[in-house]
C-alpha positions as CSV (number, residue, x, y, z in Angstrom):
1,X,5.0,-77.3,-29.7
2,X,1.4,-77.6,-28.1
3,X,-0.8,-80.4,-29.9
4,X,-3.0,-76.9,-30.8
5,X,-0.5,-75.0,-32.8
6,X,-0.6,-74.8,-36.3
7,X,2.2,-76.3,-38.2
8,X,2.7,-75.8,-41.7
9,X,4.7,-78.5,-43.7
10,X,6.7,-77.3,-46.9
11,X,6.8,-80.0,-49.0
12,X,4.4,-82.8,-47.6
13,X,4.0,-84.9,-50.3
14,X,7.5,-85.8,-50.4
15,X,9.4,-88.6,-48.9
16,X,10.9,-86.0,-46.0
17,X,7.8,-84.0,-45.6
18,X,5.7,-86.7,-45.5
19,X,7.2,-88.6,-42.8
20,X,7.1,-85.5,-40.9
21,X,3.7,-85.3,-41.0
22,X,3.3,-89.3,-40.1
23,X,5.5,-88.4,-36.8
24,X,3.5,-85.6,-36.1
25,X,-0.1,-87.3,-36.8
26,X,1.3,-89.9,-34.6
27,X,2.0,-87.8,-32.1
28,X,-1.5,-86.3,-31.9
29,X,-0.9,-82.9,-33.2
30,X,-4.0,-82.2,-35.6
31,X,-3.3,-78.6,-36.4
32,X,-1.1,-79.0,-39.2
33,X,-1.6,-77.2,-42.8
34,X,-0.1,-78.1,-45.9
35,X,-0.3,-77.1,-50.0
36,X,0.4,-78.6,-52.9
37,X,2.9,-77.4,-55.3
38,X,-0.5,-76.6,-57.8
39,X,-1.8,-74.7,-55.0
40,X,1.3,-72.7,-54.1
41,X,4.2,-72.0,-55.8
42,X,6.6,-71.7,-53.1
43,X,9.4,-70.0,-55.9
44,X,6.5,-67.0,-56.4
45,X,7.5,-64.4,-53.8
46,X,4.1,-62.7,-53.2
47,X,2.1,-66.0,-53.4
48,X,4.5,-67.4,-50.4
49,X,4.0,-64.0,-48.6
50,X,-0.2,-64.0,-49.2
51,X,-0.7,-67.8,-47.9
52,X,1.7,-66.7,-44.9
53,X,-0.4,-63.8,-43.9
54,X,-3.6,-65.7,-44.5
55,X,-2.4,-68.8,-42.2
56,X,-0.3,-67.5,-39.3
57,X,1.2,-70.5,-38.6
58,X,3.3,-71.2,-35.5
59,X,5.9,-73.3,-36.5
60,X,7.2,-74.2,-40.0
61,X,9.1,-77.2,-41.1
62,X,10.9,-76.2,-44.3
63,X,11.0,-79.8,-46.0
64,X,10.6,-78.3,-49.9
65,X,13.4,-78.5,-52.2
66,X,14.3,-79.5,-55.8
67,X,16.0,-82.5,-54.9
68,X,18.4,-85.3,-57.3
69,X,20.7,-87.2,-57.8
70,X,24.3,-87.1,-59.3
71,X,23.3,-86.6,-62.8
72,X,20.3,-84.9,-62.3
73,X,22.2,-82.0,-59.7
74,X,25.2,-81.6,-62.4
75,X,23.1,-81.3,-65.3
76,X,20.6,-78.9,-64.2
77,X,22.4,-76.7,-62.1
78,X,21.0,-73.6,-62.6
79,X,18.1,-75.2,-61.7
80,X,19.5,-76.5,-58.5
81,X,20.5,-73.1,-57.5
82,X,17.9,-70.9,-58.7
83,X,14.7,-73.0,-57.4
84,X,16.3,-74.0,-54.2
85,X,17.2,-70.4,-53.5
86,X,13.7,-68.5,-54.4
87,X,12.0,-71.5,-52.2
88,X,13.6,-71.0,-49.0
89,X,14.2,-67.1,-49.0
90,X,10.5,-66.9,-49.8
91,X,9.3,-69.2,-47.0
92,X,12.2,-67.9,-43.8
93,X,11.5,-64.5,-45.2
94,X,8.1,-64.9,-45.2
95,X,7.9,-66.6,-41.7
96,X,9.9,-63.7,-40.1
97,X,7.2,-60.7,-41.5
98,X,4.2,-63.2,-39.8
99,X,5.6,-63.8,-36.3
100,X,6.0,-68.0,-36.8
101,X,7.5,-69.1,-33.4
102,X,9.7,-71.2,-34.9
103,X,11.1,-72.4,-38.3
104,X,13.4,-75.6,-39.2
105,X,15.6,-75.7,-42.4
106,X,16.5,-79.0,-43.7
107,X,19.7,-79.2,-45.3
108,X,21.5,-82.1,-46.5
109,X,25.0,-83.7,-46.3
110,X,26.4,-81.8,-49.3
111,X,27.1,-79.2,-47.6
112,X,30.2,-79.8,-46.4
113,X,34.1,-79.9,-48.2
114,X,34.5,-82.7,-50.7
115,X,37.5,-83.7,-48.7
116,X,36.5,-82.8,-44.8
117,X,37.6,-84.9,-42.7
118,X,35.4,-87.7,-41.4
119,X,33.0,-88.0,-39.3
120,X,31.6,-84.6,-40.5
121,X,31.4,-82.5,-37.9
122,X,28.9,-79.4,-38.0
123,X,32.1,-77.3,-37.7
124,X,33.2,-78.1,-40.7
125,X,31.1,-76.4,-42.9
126,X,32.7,-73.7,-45.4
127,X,36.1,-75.5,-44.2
128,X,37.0,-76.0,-48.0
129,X,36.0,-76.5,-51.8
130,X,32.6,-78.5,-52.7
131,X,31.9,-81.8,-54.3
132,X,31.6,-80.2,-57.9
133,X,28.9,-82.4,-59.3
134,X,26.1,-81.2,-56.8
135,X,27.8,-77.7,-56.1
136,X,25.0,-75.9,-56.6
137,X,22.8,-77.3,-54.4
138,X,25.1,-77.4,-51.6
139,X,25.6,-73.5,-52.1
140,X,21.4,-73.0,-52.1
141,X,21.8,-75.4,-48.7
142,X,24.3,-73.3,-47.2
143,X,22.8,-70.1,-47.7
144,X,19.7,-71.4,-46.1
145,X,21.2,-72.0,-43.2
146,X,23.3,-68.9,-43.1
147,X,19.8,-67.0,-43.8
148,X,18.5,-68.9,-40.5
149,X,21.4,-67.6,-38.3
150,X,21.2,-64.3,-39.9
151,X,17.4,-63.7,-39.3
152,X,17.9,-64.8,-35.5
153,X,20.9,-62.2,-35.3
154,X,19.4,-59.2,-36.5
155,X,15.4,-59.9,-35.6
156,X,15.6,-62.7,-32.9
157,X,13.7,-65.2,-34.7
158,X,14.0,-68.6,-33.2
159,X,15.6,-70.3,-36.9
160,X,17.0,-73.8,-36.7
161,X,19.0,-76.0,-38.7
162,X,19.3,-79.7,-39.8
163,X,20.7,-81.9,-42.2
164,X,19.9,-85.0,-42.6
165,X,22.4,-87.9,-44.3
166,X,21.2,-89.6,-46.7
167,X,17.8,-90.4,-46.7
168,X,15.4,-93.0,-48.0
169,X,11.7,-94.2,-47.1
170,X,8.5,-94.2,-48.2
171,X,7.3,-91.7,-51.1
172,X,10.9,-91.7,-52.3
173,X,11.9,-91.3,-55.9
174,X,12.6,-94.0,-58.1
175,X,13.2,-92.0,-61.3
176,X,16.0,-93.5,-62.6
177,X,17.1,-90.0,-64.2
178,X,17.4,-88.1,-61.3
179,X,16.6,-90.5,-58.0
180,X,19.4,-90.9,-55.1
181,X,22.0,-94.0,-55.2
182,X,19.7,-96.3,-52.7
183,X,16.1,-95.6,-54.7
184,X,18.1,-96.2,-58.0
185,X,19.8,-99.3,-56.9
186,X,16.4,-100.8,-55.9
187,X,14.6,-100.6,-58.9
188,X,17.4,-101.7,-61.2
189,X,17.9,-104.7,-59.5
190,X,13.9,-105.3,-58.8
191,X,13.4,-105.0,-62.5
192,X,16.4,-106.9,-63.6
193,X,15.0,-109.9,-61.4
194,X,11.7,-109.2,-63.0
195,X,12.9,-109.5,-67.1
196,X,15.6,-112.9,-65.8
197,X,18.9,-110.0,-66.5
198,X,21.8,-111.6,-66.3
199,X,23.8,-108.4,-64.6
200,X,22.8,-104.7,-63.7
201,X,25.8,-102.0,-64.6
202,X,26.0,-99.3,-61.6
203,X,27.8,-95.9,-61.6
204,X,31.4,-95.5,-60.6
205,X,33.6,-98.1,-58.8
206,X,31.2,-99.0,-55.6
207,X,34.2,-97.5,-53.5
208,X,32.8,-94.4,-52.1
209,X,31.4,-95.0,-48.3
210,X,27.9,-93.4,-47.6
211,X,25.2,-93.2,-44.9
212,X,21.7,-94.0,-45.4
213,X,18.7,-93.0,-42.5
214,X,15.3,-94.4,-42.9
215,X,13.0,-91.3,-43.4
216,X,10.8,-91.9,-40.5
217,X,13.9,-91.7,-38.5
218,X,14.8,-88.6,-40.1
219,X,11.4,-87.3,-39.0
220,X,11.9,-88.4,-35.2
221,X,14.5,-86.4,-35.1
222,X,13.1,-83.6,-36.5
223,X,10.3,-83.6,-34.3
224,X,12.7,-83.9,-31.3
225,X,14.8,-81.0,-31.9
226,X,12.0,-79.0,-33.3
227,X,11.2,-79.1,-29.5
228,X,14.5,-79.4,-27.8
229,X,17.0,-77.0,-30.2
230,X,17.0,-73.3,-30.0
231,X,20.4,-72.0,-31.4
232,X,22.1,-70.9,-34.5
233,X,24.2,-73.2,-36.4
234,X,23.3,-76.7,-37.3
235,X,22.5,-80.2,-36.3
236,X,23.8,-83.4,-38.3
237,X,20.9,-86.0,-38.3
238,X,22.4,-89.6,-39.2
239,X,23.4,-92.9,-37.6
240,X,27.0,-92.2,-37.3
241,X,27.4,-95.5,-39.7
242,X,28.2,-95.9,-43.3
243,X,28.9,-98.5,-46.1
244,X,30.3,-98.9,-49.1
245,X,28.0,-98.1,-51.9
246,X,29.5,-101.9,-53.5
247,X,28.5,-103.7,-49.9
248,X,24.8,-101.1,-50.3
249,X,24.4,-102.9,-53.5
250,X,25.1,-106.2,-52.2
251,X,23.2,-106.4,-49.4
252,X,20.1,-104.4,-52.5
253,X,20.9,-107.2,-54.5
254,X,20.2,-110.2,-51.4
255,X,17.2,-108.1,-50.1
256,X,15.5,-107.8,-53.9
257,X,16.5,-111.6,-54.4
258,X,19.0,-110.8,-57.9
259,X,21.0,-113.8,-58.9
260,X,23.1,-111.7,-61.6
261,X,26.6,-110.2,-61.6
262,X,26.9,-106.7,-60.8
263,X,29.1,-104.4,-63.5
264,X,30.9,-101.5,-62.5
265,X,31.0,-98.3,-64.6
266,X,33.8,-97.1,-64.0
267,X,33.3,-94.2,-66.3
268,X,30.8,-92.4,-64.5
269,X,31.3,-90.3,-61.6
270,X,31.7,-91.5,-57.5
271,X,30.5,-88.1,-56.1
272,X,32.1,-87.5,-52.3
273,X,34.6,-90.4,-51.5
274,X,33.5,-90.4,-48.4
275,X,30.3,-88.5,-46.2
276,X,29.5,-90.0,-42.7
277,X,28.0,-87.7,-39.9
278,X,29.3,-87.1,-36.9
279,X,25.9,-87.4,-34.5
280,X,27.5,-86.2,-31.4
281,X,25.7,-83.0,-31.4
282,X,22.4,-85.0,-32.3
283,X,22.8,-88.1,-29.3
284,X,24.1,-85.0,-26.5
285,X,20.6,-83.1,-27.5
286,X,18.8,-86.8,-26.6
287,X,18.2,-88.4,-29.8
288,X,19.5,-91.0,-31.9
289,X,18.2,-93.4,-34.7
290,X,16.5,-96.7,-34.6
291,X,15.9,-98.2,-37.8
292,X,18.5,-101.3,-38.8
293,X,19.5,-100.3,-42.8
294,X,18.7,-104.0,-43.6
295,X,15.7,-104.0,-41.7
296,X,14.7,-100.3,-43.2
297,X,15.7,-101.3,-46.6
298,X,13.3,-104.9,-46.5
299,X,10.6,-102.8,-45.3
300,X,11.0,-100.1,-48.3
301,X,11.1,-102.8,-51.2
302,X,8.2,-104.7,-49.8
303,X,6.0,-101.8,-49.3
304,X,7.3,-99.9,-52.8
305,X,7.7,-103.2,-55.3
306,X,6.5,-106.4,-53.6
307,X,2.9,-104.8,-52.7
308,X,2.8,-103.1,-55.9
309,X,3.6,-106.1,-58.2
310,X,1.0,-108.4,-56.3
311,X,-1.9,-105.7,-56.9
């Protein structure tokens, strides 16, 4: 990418997109074009397909999705499927018929087997069944990036792939309905400290292992293989580290400054016992990530909570 090229971001109001947009601000490209959801409907084929032929852009970073939690992915999964689906055929399709140089898919962890082995390896994908609670959006995720290799088969389009671990960061979401484990976590035991609670009750049995990656990471990354990646397939983005969601709530709970106990509900769901990437593919192509999840987690509750509260 030259600083003069016009970029357009799918989705840059939201945690991903927007730390895209940071990185490349940053990095002095000034070119870059963006709509709101009010002002384009990226599930509405033949608006997608006007602003396309209107913009020309160069490159695309394809950053919208309909994006949740557990509960929110397993109760609205048609949702899930249908949205995720109409968004992304409309944009790589739409990219193909206007000559953009180059597009990038984000994906996300989910795609692979509920039981792969671990570290996940890119190879791994449609290696065996799905996590069932968030099926449907690992199905919309996968045909994204089979619709990526497809379009570069048959028409040479230069279609990448990444998926990112599990992310957090500024502009994340804190909707205890439908946010991500981390987000959740950090406003439950914020506001328990807040009203004096004497415990906060999480989902499962805190045994499951995940890996977190501070957005602007994420967006390095992205940036970095937007300019060094040009083949079909995939590219895990992660840190190649996990922890146990029980140890990711006790290290929440020191960070936020909760003195209460911490109740397990057993009777809710774990998700994936396990999901750590295997970045080996990522750290050969000259990249790898920087932000400590202590030191990324302080800097997220301080910015989202302790800012807000003292305004």
């Amino acid at each position: 990418m030259n600083k003069n090229d016009k970029i357009y971001i799918a989705g840059h109001r939201g945690m991903v997109g927007s730390a895209i947009m940071r990185q490349l601000e940053a990095g002095g490209f000034q070119n870059i074009i963006f709509r709101t959801s009010a002002e384009l409907d990226l599930r509405r084929q033949q608006d997608v397909a006007d602003f396309f032929a209107q913009e020309k852009p160069d490159y695309v970073f394809l950053a919208a999705a309909k994006v949740g939690g557990i509960m929110a992915n397993n109760t609205y999964r048609a949702d899930f499927l249908y949205e995720n689906l109409m968004i992304q055929n409309n944009v790589i399709h739409a990219a193909y018929q206007n000559g953009v140089q180059k597009l990038m898919f984000l994906g996300s962890s989910c795609i692979y087997p509920k039981l792969a082995p671990q570290p996940l390896k890119e190879e791994y994908l449609l290696t065996g069944l799905l996590e069932p609670t968030n099926e449907p959006y690992a199905i919309a995720k996968i045909a994204g990036i089979k619709m990526c290799d497809a379009y570069r088969a048959q028409y040479g389009c230069n279609f990448i792939s990444v998926m990112p671990t599990n992310l957090y960061g500024p502009n994340d979401n804190y909707d205890l309905n439908n946010s991500h484990v981390l987000p959740a976590m950090l406003r439950k035991f914020h506001e328990a400290k807040a009203e004096g609670k004497e415990s906060v009750t999480l989902w499962g049995s805190g045994t499951p292992m995940r890996e977190f990656l501070h957005a602007d990471d994420m967006a390095a990354a992205c940036v970095h293989l937007m300019q060094q990646y040009d083949e079909e397939g995939l590219v895990n983005i992660g840190t190649g580290k996990d922890i146990s969601i029980k140890d990711l709530a006790l290290l929440i709970k020191e960070i936020t400054g909760f003195e209460g106990a911490i109740i397990w509900d057993s009777s809710k769901p774990d998700g994936t016992p396990r999901k750590l990437m295997d970045v080996s593919k990522l750290k050969s192509l000259g990249w790898e990530a920087a932000i400590g999840l202590e030191e990324g987690i302080s800097s997220v509750y301080q910015d989202r909570f302790m800012r807000a509260d003292a305004l």
